[in-house]
C-alpha positions in Angstrom: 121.5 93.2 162.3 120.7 89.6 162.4 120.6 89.4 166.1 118.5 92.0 167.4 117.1 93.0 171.0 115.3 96.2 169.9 116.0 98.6 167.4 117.9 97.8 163.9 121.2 96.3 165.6 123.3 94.8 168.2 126.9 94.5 168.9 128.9 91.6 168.4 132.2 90.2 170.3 133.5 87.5 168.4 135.9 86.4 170.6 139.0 84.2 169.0 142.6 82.5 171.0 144.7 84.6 172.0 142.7 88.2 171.8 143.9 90.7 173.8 146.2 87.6 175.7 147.1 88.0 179.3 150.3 85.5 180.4 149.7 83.8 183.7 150.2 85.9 187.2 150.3 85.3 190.5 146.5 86.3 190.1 145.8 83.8 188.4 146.5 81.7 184.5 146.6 83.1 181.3 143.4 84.3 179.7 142.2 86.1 177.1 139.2 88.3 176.5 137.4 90.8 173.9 135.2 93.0 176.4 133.8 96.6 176.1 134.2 98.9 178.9 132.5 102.1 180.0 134.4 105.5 179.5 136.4 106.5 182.6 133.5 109.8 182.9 130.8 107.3 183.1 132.5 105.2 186.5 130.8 104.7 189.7 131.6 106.9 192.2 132.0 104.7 195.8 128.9 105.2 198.5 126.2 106.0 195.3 123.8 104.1 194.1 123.5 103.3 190.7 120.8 101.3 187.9 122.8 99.3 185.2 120.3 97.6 182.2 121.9 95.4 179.4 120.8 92.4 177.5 122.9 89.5 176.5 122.5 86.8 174.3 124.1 83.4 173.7 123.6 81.4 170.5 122.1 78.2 170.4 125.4 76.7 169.6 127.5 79.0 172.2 130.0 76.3 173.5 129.7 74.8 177.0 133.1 74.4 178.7 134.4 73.9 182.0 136.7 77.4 181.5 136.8 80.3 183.3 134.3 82.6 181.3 133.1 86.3 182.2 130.9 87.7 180.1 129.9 90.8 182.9 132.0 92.5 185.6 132.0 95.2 187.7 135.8 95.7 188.8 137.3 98.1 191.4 139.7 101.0 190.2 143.3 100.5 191.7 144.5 104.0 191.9 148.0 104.0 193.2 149.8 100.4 193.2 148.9 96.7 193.3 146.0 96.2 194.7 145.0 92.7 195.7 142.5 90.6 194.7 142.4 92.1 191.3 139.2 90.1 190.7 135.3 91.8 190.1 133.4 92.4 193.1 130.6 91.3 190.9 130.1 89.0 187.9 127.5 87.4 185.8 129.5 83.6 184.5 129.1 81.3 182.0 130.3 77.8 182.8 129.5 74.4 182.7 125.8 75.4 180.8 125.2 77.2 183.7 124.9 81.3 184.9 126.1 82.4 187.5 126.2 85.3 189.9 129.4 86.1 191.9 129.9 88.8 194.3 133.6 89.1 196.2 134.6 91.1 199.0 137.9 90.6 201.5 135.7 87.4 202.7 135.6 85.7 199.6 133.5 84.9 196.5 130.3 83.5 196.8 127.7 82.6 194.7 124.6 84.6 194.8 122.7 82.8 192.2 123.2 79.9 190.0 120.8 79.4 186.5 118.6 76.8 186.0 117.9 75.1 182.4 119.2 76.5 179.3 120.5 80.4 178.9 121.3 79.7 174.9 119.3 81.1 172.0 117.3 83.6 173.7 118.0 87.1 175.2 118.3 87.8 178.9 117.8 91.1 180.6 119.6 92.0 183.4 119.2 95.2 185.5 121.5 95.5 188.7 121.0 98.6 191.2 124.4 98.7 193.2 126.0 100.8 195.9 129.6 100.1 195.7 131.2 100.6 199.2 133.4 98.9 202.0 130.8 99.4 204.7 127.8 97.8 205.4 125.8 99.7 203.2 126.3 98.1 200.5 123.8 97.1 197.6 123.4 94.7 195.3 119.8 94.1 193.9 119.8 91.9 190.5 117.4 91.0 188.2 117.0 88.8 184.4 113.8 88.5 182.7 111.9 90.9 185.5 112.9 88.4 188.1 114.7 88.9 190.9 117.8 86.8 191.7 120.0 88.8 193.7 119.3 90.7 196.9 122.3 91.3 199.0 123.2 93.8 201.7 126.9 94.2 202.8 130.7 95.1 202.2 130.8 95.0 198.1 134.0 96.4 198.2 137.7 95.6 198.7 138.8 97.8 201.9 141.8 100.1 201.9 144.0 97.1 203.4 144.0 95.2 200.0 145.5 98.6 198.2 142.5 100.1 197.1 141.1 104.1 198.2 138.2 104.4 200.6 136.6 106.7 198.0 137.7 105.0 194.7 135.8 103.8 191.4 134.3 101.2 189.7 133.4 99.9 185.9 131.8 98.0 183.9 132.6 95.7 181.6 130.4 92.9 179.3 131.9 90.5 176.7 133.8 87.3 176.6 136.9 87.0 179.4 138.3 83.6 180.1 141.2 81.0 180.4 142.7 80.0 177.3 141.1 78.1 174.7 141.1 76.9 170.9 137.6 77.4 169.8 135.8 80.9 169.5 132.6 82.0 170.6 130.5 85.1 170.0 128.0 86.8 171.8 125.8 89.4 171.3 124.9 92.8 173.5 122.4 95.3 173.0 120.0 98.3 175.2 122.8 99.1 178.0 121.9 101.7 180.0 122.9 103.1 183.2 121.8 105.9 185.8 122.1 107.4 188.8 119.6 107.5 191.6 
């Protein structure tokens, strides 16, 4: 109740070593995370569009680290076997003191915006409208703080060649997700909403 967007409360992921610990892969090194995730009846249907509202904030003293850290993903359901990448086809990052947009596809991961100045001590409010698919229609239109930062057109989907359905899901997830370390860190969510259009 301390750290309030609107209304009485917000929730808090306190996130400390070795939470919910992954061991290292061939995807990739160990890591640990404390995330929420949206009920399975709530995922996004491929080929829809979708509006997804949240606010995040970072305390002043959040730590800055060279790490891996997620704090917001949309992931791809893999329905049958191993499907690879295993990584989010779109993420808001937290490294170095600076935020970052990713989106990944089979081309790669690029960076579709990168934060300037400091994103501690004060909330930011995203809104995404997304159509998941793996053909050109694609959609990914972000915004923080009623600006817009991301307009992108394209694949935003894995295709059926890296294991995953032509007509599969995808969820959301927001917390703290990164490589191992000693320290904790805590952030704070609130106002998440999401519909279809």
């Amino acid at each position: 109740t301390e750290v309030v967007h609107s209304g009485h409360s917000a929730a808090q992921i306190t996130l400390r070593p070795k939470d919910r610990f992954e061991p290292a892969s061939e995807d990739g090194a160990a890591n640990e995370r404390d995330e929420l995730m949206e009920a399975p009846r709530y995922w996004s249907r491929s080929g829809r569009l979708y509006d997804y509202a949240f606010s995040l904030y970072l305390p002043k003293d959040f730590p800055i680290v060279e790490e891996r850290l997620v704090i917001a993903q949309w992931k791809q359901l893999c329905e049958w076997a191993s499907c690879h990448p295993d990584n989010p086809v779109l993420a808001i990052r937290y490294v170095a003191g600076i935020l970052f947009v990713t989106r990944k596809n089979d081309a790669g991961q690029v960076t579709v915006y990168r934060s300037q100045g400091e994103m501690r001590g004060r909330w930011l409010d995203f809104r995404f409208v997304t159509r998941f698919s793996q053909s050109e229609d694609g959609i990914i239109n972000g915004w923080m703080n009623g600006q817009q930062i991301v307009e992108y057109r394209g694949v935003t989907a894995y295709r059926a060649a890296r294991g995953y359905p032509a007509d599969g899901f995808f969820y959301f997830k927001m917390g703290l997700y990164r490589d191992l370390m000693k320290e904790p860190m805590t952030i704070y969510l609130d106002d998440f909403r999401k519909d279809q259009l």
